[in-house]
Backbone as a ProteinNet text record, in pm:
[ID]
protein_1_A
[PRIMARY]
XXXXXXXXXXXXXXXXXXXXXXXXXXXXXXXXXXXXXXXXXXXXXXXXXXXXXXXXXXXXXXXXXXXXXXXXXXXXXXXXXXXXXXXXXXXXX
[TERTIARY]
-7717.4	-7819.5	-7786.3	-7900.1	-7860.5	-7930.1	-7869.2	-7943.5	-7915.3	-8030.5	-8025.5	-7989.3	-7893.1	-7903	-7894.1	-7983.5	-7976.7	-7833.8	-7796.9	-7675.2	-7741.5	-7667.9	-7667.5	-7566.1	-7609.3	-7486.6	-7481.3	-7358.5	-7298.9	-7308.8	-7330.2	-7267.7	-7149.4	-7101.4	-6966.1	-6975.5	-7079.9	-7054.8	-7020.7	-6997.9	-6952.9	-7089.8	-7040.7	-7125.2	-7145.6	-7250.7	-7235.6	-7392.8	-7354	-7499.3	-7487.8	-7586.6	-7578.2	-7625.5	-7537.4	-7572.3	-7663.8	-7777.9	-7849.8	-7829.6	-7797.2	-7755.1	-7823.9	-7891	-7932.4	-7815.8	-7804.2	-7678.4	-7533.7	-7510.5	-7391.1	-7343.8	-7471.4	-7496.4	-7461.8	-7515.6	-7516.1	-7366.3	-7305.7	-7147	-7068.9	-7100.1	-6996.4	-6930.4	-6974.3	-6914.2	-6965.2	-6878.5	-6941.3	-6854.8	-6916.6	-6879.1	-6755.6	-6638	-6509.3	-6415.7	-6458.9	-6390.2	-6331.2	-6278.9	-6207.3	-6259.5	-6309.6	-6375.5	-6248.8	-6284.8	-6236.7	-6316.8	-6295.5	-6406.3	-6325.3	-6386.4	-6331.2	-6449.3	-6444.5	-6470.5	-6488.6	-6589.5	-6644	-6723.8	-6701.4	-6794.3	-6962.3	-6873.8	-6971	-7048.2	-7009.9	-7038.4	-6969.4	-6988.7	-6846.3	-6881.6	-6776	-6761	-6655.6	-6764.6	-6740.4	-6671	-6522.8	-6475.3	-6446.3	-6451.3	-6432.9	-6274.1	-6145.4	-6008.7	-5954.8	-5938.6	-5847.4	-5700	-5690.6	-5486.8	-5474.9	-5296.3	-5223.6	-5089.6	-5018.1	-4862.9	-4744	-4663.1	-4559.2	-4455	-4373.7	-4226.9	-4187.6	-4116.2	-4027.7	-3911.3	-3771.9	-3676.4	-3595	-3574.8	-3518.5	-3443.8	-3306.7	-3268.9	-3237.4	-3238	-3282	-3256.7	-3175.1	-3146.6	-3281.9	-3310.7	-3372.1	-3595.7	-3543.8	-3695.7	-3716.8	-3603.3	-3664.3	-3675.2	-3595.6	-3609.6	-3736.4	-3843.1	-3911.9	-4062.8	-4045	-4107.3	-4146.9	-4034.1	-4018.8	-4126.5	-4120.7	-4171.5	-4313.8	-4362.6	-4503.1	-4559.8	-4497.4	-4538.9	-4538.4	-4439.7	-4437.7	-4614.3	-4622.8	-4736.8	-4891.9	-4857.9	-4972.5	-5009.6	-4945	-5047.5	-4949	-5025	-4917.3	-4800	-4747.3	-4620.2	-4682.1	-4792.8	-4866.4	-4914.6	-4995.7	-5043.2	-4906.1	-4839	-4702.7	-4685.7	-4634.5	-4601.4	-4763.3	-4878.6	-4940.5	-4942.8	-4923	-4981.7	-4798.4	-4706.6	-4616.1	-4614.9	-4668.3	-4675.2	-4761.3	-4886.3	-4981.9	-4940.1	-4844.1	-4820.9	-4743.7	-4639.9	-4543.7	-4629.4	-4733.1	-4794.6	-4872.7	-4929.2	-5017.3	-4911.2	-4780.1	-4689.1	-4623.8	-4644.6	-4581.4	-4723.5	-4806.7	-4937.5	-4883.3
-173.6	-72	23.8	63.5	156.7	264.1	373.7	494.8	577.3	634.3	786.6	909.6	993.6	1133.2	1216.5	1355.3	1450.6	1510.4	1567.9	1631.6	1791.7	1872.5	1994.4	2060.1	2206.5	2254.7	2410.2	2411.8	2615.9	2674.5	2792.7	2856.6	2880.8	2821.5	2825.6	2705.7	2606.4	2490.9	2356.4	2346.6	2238.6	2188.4	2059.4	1939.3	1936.8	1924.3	1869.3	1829.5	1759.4	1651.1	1676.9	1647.8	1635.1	1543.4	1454.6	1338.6	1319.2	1279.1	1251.2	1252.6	1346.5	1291.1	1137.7	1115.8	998.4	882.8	906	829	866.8	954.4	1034.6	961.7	941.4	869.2	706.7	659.7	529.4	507.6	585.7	558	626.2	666.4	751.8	833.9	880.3	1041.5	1093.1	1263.8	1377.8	1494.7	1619.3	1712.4	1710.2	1734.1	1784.9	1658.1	1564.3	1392.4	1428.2	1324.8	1352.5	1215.7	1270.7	1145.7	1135.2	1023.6	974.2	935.4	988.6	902.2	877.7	730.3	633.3	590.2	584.4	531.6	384.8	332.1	161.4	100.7	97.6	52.2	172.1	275	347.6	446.6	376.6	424.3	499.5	567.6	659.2	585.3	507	507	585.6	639.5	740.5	679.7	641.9	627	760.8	681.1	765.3	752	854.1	855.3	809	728.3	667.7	667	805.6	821.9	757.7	716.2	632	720.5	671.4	774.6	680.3	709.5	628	727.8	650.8	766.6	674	752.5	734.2	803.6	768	802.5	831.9	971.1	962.2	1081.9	1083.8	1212.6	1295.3	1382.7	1550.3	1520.4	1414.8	1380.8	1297.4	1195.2	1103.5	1139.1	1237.4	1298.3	1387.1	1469.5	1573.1	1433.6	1342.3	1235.5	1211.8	1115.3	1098.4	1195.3	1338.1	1437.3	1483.1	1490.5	1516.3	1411.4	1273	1165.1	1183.1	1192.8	1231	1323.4	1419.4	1551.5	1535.9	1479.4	1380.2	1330.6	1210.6	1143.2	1181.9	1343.9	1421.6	1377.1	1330.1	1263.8	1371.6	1359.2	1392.2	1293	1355.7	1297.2	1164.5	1223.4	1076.7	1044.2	1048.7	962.1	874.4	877.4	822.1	719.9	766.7	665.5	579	659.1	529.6	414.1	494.7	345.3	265.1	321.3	257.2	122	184.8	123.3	25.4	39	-97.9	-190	-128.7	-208.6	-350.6	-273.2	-358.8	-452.9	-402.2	-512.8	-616.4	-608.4	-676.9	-795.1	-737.8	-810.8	-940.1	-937.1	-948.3	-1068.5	-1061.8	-1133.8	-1253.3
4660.2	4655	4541.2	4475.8	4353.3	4330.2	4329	4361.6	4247	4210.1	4115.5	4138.8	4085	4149.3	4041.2	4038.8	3982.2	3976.2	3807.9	3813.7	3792.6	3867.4	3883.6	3771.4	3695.1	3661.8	3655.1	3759.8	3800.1	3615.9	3676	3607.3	3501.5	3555.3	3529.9	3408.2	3364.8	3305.4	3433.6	3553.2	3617.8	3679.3	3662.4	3714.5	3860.3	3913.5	4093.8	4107.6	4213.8	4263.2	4431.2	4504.8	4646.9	4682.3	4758.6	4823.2	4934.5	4961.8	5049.7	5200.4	5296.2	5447.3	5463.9	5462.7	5524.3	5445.7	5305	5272.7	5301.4	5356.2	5411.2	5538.9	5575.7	5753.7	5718.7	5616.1	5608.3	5571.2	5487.5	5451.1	5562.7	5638.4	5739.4	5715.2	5592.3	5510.2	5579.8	5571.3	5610.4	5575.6	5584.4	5458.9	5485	5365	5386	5387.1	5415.9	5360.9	5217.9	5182.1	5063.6	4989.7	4867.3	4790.3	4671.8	4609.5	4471.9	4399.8	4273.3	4207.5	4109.8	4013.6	3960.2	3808.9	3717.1	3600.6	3611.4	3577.4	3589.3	3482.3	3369.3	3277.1	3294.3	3223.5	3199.4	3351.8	3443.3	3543.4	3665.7	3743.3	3821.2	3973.1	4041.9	4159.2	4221.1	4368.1	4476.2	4550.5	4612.4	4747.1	4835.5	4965.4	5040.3	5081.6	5100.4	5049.8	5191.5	5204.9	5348.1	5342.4	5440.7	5424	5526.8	5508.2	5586.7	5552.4	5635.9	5570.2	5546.6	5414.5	5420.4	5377.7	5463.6	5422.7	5315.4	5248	5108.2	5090.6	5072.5	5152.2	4970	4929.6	4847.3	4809.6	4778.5	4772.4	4674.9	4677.5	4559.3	4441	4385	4252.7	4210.1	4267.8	4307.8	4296.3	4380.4	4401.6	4289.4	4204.1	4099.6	3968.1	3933.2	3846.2	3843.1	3960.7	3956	3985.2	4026.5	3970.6	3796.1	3758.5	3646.2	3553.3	3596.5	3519.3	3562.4	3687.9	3704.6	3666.2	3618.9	3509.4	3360.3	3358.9	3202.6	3172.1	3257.9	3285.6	3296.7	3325.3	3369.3	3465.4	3566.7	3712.9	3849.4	3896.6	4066.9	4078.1	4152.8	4238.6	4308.4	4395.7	4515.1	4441.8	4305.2	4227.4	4172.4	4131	4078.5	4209.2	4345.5	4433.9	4462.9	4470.5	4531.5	4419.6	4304.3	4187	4196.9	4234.8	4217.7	4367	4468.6	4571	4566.4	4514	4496.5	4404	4258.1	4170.1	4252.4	4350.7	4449.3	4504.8	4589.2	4705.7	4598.9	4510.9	4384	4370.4	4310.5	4273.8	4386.5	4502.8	4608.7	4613	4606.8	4607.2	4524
[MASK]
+++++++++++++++++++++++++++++++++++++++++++++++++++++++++++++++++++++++++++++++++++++++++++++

């Protein structure tokens, strides 16, 4: 299904759109979910952010090392482990 939406813009210069309840209903979103959005050949896909929890067991030497490198990177820390964690399960495939 492919849908159009008006972009809105604040004041401020920022972008925003509002999603349709009736499509809110159909995806099982609802306000305050946590989306992602993603770059696709020109186009932006919306997920909806499904946490799970994993411990990661690493100590203070260990954890500022790989801090340090996710700042390097410009990404988060959980951005750093989840892409490090999928790179694993991909690999494992």
């Amino acid at each position: 299904m492919e849908k159009e939406v008006l972009l809105k813009e604040t004041t401020d210069g920022d972008l925003f759109f509002t999603i349709p309840d009736e499509m809110l209903e159909r995806l099982g979103w609802k306000e305050g979910d946590d989306l992602k959005f993603e770059e696709r050949n020109g186009s932006v896909l919306i997920r909806k952010v499904k946490y799970e929890n994993v411990q990661l067991e690493f100590d203070d030497k260990e954890l500022l090392t790989y801090m340090i490198y996710a700042h390097e990177q410009n990404i988060t820390f959980n951005k750093l482990c989840e892409d490090a964690i999928k790179a694993k399960l991909l690999d494992k495939d």
